[in-house]
PyMOL Python script that loads the backbone (N, CA, C, O; Angstrom):
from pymol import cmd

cmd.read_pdbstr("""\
ATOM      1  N   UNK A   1     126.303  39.960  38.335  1.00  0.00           N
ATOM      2  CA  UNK A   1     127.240  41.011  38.006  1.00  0.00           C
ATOM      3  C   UNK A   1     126.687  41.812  36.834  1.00  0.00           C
ATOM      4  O   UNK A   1     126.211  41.301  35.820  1.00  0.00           O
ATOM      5  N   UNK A   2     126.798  43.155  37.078  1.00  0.00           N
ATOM      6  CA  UNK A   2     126.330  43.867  36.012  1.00  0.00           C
ATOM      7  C   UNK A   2     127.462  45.184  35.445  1.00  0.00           C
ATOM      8  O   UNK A   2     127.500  46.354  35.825  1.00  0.00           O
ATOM      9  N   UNK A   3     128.111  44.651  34.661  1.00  0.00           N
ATOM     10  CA  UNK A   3     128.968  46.133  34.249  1.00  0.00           C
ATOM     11  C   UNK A   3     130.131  46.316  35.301  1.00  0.00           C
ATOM     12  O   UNK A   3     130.523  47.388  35.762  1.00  0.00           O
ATOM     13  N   UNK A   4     130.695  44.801  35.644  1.00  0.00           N
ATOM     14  CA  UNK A   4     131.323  44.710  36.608  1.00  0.00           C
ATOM     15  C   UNK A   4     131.448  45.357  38.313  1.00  0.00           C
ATOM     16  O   UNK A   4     132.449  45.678  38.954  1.00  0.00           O
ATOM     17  N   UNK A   5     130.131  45.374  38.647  1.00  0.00           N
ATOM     18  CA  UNK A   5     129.280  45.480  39.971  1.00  0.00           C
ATOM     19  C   UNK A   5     128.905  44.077  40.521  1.00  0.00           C
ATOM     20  O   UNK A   5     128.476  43.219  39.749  1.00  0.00           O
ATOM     21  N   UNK A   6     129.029  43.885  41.568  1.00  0.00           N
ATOM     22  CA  UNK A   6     128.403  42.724  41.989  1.00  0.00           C
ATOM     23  C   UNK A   6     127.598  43.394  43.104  1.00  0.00           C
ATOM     24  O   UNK A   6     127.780  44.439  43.729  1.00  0.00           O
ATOM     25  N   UNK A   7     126.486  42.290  43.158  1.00  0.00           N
ATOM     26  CA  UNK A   7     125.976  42.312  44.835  1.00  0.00           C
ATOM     27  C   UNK A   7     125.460  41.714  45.612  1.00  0.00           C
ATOM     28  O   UNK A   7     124.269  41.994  45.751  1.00  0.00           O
ATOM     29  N   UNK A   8     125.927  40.800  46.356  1.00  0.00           N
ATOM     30  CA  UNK A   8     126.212  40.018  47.518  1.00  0.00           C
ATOM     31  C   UNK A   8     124.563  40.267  48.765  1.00  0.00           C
ATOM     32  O   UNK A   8     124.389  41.329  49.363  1.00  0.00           O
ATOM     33  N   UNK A   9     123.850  39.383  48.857  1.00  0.00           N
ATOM     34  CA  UNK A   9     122.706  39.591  50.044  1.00  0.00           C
ATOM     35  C   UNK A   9     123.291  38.787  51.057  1.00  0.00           C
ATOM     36  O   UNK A   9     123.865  37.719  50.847  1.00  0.00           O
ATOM     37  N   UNK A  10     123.103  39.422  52.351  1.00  0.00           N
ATOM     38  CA  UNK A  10     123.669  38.417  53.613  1.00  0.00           C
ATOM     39  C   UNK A  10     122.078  38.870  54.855  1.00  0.00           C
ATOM     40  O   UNK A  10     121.379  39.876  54.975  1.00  0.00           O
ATOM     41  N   UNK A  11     122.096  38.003  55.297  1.00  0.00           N
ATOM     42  CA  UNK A  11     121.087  38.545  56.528  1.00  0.00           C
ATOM     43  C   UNK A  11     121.472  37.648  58.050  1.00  0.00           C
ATOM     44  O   UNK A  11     122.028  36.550  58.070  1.00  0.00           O
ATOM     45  N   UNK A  12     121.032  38.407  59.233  1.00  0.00           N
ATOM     46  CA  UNK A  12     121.292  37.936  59.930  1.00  0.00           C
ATOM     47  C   UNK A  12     120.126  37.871  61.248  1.00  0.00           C
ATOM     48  O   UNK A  12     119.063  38.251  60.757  1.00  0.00           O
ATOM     49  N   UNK A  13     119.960  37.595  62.456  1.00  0.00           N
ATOM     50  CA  UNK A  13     118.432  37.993  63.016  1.00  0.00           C
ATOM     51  C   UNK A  13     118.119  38.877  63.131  1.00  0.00           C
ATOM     52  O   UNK A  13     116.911  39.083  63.013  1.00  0.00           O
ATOM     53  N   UNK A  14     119.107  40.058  63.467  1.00  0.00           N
ATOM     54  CA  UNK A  14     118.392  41.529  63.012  1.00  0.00           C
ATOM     55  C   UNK A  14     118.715  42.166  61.715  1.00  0.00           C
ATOM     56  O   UNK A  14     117.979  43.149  61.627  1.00  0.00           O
ATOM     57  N   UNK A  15     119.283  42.094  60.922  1.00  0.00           N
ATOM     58  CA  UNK A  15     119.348  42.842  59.807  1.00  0.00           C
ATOM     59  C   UNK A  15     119.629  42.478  58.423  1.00  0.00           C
ATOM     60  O   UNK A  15     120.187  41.381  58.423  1.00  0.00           O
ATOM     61  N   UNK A  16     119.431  43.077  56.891  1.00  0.00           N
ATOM     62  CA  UNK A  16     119.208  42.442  56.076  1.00  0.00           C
ATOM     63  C   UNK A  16     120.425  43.407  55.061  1.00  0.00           C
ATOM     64  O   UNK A  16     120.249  44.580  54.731  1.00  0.00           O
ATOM     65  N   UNK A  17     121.492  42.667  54.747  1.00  0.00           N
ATOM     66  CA  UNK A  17     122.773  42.928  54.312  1.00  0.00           C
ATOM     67  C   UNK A  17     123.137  43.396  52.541  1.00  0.00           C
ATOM     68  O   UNK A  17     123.329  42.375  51.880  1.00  0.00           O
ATOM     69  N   UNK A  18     123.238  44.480  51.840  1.00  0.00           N
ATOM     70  CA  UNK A  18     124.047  44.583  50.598  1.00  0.00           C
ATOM     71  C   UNK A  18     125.025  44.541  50.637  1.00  0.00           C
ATOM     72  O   UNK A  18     125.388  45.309  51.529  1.00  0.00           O
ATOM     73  N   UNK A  19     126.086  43.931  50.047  1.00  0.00           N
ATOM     74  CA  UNK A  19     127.528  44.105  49.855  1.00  0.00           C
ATOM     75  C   UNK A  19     127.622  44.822  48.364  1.00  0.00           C
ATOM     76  O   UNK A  19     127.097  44.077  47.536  1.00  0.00           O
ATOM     77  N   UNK A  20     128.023  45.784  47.893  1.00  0.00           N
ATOM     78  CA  UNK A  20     128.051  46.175  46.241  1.00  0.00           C
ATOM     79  C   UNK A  20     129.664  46.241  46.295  1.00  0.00           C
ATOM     80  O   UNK A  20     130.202  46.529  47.365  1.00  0.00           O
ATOM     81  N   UNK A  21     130.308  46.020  45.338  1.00  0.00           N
ATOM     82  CA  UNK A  21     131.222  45.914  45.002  1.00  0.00           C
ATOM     83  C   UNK A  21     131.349  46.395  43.200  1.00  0.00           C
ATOM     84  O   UNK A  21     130.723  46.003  42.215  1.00  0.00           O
ATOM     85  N   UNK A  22     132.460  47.409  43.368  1.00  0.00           N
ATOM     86  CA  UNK A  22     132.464  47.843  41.896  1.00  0.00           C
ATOM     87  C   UNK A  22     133.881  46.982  41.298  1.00  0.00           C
ATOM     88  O   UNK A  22     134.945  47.514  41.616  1.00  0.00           O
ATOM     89  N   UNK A  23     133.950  46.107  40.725  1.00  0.00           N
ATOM     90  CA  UNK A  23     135.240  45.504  40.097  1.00  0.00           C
ATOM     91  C   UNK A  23     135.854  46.104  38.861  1.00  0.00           C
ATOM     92  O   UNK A  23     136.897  45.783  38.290  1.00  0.00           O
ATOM     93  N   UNK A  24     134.927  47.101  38.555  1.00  0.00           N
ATOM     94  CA  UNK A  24     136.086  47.295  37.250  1.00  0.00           C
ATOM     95  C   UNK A  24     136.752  49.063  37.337  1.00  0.00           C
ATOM     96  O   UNK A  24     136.444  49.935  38.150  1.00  0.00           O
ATOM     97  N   UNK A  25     137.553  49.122  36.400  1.00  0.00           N
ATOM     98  CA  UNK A  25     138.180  50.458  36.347  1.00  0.00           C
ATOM     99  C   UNK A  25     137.949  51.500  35.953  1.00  0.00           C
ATOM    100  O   UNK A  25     138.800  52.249  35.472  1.00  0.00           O
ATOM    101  N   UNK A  26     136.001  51.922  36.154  1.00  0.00           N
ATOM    102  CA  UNK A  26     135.346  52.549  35.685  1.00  0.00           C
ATOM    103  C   UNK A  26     134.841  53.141  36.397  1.00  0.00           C
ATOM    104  O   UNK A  26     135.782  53.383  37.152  1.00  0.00           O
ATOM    105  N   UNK A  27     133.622  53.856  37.007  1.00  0.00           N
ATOM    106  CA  UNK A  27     132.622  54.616  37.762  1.00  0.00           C
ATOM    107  C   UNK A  27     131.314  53.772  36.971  1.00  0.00           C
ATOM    108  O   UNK A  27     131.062  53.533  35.790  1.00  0.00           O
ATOM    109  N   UNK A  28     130.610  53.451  38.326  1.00  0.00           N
ATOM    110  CA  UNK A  28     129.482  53.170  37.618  1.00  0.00           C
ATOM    111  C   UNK A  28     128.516  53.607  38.692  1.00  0.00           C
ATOM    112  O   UNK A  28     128.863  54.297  39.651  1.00  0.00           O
ATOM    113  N   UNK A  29     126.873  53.026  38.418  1.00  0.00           N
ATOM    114  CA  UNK A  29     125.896  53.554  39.506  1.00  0.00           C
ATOM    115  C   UNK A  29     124.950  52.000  39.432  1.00  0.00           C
ATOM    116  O   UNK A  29     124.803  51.076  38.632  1.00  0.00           O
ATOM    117  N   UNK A  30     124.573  52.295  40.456  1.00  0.00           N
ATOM    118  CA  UNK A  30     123.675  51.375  40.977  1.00  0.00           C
ATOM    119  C   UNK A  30     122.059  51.593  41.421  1.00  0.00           C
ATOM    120  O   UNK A  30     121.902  52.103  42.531  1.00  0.00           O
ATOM    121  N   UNK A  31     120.940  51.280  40.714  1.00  0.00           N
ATOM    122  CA  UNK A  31     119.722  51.577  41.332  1.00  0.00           C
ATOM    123  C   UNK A  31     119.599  50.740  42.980  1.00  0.00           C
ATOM    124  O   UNK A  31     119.885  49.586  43.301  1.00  0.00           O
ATOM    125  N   UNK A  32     118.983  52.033  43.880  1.00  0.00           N
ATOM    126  CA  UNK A  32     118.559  51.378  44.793  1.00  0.00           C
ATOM    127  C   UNK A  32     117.229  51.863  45.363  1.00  0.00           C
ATOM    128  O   UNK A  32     117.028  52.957  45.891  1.00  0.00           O
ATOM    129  N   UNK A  33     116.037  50.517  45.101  1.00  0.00           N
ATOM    130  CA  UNK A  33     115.035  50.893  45.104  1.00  0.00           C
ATOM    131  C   UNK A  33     114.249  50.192  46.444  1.00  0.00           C
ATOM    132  O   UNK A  33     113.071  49.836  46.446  1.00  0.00           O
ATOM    133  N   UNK A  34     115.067  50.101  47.423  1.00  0.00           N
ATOM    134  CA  UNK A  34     114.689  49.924  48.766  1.00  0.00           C
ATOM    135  C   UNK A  34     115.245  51.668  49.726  1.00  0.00           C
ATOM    136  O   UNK A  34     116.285  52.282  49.963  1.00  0.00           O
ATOM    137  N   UNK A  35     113.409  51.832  50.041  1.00  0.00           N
ATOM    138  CA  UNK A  35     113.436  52.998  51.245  1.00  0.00           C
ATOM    139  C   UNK A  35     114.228  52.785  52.205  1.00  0.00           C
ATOM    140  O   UNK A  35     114.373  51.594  52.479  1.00  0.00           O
ATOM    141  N   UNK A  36     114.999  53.775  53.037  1.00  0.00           N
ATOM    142  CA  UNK A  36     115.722  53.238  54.372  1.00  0.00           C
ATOM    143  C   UNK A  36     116.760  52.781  54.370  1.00  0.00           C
ATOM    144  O   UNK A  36     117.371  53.013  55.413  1.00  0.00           O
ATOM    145  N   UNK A  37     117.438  52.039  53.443  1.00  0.00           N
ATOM    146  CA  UNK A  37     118.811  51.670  53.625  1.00  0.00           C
ATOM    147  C   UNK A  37     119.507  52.607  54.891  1.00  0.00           C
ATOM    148  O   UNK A  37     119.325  53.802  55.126  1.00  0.00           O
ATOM    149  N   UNK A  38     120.117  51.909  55.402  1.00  0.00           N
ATOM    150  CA  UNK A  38     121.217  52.618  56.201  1.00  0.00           C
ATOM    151  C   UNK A  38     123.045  52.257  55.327  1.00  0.00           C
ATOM    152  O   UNK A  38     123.454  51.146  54.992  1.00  0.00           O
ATOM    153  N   UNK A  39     123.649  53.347  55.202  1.00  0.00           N
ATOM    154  CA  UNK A  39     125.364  53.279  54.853  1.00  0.00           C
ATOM    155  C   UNK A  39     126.296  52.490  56.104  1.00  0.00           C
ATOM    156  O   UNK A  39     125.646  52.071  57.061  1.00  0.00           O
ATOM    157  N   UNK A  40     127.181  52.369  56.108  1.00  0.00           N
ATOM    158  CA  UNK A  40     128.363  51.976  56.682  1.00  0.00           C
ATOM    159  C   UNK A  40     127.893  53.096  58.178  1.00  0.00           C
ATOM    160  O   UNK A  40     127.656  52.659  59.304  1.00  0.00           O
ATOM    161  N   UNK A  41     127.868  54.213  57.869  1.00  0.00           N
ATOM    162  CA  UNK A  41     127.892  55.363  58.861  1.00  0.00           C
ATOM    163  C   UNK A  41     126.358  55.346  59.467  1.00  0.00           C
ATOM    164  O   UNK A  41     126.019  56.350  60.093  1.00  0.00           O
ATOM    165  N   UNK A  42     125.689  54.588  59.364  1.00  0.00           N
ATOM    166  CA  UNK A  42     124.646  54.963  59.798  1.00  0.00           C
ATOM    167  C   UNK A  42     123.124  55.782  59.296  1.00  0.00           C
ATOM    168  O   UNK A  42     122.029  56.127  59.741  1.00  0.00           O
ATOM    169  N   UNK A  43     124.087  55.799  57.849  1.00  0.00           N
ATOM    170  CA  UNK A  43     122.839  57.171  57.674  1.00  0.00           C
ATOM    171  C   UNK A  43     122.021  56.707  56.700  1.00  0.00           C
ATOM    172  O   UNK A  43     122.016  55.560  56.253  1.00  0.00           O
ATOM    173  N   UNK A  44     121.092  57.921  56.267  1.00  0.00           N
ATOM    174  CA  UNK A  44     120.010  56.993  55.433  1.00  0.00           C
ATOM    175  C   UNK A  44     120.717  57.505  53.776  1.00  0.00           C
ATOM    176  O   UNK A  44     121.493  58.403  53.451  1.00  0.00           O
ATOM    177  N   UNK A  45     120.168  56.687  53.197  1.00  0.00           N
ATOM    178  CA  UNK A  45     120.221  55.887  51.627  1.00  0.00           C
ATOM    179  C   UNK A  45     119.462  56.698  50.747  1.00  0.00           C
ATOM    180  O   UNK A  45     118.330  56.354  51.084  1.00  0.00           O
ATOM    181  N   UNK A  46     119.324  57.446  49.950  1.00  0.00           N
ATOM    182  CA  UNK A  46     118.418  57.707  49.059  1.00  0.00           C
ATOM    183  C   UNK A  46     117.941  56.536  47.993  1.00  0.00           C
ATOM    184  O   UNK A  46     118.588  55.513  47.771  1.00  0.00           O
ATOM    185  N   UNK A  47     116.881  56.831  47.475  1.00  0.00           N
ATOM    186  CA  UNK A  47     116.332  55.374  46.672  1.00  0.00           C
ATOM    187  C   UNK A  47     116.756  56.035  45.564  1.00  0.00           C
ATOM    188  O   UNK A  47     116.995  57.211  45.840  1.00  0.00           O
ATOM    189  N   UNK A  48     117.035  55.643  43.915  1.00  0.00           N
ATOM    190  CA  UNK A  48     117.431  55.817  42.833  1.00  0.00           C
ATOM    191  C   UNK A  48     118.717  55.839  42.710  1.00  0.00           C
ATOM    192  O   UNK A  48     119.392  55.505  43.684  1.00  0.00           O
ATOM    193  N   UNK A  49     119.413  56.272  41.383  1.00  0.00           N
ATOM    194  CA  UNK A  49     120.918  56.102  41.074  1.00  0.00           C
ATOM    195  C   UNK A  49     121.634  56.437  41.992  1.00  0.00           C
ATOM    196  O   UNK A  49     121.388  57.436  42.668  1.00  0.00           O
ATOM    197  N   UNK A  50     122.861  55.514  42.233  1.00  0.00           N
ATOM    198  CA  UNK A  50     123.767  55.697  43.166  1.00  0.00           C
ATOM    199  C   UNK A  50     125.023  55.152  42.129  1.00  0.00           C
ATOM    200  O   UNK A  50     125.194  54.128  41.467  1.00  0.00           O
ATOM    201  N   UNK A  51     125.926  56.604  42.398  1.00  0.00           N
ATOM    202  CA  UNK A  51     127.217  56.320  42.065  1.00  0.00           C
ATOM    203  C   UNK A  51     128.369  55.523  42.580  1.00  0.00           C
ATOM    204  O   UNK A  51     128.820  56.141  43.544  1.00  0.00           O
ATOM    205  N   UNK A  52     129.019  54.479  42.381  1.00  0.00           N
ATOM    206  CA  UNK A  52     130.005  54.201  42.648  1.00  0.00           C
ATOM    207  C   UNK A  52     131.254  53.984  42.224  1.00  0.00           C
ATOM    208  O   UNK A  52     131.347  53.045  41.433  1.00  0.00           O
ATOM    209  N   UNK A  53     132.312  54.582  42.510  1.00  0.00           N
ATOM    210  CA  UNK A  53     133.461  54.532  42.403  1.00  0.00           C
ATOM    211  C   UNK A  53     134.499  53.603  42.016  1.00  0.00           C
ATOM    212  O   UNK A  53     135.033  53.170  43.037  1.00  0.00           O
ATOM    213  N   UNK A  54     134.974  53.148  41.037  1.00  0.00           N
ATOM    214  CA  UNK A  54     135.807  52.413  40.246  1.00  0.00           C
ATOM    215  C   UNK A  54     136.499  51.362  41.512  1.00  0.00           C
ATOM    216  O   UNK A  54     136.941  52.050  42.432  1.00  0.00           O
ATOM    217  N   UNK A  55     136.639  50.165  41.689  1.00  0.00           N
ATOM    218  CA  UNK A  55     137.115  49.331  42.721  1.00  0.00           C
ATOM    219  C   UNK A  55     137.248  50.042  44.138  1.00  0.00           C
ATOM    220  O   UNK A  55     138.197  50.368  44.851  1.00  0.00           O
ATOM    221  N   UNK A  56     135.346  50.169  44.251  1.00  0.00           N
ATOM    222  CA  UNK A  56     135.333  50.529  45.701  1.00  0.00           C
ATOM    223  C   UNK A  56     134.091  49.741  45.805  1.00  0.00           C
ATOM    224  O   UNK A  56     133.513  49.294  44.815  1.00  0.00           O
ATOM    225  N   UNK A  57     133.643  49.559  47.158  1.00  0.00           N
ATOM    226  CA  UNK A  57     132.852  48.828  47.844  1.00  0.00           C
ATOM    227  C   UNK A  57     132.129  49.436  49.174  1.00  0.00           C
ATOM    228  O   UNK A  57     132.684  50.026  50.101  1.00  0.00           O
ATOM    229  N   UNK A  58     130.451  49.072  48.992  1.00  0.00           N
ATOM    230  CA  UNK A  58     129.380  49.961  50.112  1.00  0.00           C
ATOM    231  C   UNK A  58     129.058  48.510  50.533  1.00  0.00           C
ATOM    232  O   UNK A  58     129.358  47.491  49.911  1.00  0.00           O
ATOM    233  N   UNK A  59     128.584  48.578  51.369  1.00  0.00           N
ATOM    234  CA  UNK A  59     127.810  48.015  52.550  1.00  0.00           C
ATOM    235  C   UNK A  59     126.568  48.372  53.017  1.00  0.00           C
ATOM    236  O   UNK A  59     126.628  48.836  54.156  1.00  0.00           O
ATOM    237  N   UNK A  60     125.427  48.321  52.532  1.00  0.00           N
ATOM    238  CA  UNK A  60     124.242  48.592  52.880  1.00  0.00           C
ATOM    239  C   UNK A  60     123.543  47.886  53.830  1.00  0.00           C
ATOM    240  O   UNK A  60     123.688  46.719  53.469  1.00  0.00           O
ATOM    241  N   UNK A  61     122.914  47.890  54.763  1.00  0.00           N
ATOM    242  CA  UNK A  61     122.098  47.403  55.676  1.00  0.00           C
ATOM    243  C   UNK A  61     120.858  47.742  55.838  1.00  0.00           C
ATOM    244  O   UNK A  61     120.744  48.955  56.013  1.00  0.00           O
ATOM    245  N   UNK A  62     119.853  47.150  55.851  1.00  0.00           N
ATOM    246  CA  UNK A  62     118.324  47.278  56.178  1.00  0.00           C
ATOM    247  C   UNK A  62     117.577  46.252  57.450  1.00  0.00           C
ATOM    248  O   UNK A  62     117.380  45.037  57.478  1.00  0.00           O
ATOM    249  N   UNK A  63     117.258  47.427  58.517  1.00  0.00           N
ATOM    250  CA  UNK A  63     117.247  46.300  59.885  1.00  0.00           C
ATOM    251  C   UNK A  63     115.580  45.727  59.325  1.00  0.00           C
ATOM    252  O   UNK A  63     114.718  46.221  58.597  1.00  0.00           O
ATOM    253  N   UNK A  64     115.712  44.360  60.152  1.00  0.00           N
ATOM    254  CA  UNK A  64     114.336  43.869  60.077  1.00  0.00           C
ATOM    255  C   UNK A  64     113.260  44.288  60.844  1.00  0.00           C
ATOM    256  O   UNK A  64     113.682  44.903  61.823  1.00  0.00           O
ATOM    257  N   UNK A  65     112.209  44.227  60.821  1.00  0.00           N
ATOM    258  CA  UNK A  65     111.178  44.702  61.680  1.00  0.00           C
ATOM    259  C   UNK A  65     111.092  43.501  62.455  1.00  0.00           C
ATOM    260  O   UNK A  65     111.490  42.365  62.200  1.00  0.00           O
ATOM    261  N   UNK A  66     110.335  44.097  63.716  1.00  0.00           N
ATOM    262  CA  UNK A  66     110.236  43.204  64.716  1.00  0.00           C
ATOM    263  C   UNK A  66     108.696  43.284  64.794  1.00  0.00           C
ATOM    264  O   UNK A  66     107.804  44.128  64.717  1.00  0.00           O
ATOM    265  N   UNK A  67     108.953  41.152  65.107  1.00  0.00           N
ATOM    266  CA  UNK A  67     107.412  41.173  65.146  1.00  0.00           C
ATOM    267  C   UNK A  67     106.717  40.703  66.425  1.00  0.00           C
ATOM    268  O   UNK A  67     105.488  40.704  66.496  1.00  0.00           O
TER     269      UNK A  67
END
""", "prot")
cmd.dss("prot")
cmd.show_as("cartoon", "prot")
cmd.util.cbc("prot")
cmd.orient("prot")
């Protein structure tokens, strides 16, 4: 936990899971320094500061490569 952010790794056989969670009653941001992320919606992620919203929660996903 950082600055009341958490973040949760989950993986599964295809894909490799963020949970971020903002717990406190603030705005904060989050570095994200993995290329590619995909959002909730599908879309792509920019790498560096990411804002998040006072007791809200993203879901990031990064599929695995196939070998």
């Amino acid at each position: 936990m950082f600055d009341g952010i958490y973040k949760y790794e989950r993986e599964n056989t295809n894909s490799h899971y963020y949970f971020i969670a903002n717990m406190s009653d603030h705005n904060g941001t989050i570095e994200i320094g993995k290329v590619g992320l995909l959002d909730e919606n599908n879309q792509i992620v920019k790498s560096g500061q990411r804002k998040i919203s006072a007791f809200s929660y993203e879901i990031l996903r990064d599929r695995k490569k196939k070998v």
